[in-house]
N, C-alpha and C positions, 0 to 999 in steps of 0.2 A: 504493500500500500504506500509507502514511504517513498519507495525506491518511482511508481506512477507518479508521485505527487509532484516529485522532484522533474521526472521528466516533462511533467504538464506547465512545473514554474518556468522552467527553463525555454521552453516552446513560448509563453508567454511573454518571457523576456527579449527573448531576441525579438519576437514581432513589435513591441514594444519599439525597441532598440530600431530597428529600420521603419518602422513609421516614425518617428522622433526624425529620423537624418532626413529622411523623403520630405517630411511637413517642414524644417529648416530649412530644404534646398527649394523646393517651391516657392514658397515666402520668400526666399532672397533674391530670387530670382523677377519674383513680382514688387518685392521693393526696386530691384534695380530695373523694372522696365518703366514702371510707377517714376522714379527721379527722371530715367531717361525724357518720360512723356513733357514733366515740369519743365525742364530745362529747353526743352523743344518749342512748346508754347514760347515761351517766354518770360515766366512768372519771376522768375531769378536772375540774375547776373551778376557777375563780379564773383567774390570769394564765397556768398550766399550759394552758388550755384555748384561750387567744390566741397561745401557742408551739407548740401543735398543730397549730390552724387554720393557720399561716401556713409551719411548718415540712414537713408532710406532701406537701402537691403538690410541694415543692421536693427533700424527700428523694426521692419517688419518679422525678421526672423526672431526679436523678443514673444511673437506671438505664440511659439513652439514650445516657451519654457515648460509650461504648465505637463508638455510628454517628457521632458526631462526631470523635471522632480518627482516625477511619480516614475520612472525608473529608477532615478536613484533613491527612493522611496523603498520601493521593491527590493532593490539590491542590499540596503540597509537593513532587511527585514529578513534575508535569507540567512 
């Protein structure tokens, strides 16, 4: 029973684990196409436009932490 439970955490973890990188890399992806778009328009310019570019994918993949604490949550708990 032990020895299932472990193989069930473990199955769990990894999917975990690659939803977590997948939902990071999307989101950064859609932050960096999201700065791309501002910057195109024209909403920004000058050094405004270089804190854009570099802050967007990063703000957006903040939105993934929430699968990261709960793995390391999980991992904590093993």
């Amino acid at each position: 029973m032990s020895e299932e439970r472990g193989l069930i955490y473990r199955l769990l973890s990894s999917t975990l684990l690659v939803t977590s990188i997948g939902v990071t890399l999307v989101l950064s992806i859609i932050g960096y196409r999201l700065a791309i778009w501002i910057l195109q328009h024209g909403h920004v310019t000058g050094h405004v436009s270089m804190a854009v570019l570099a802050a967007g994918p990063s703000i957006l993949a903040l939105l993934s932490l929430p699968f990261w604490l709960t793995l390391q949550r999980m991992n904590r708990q093993e």
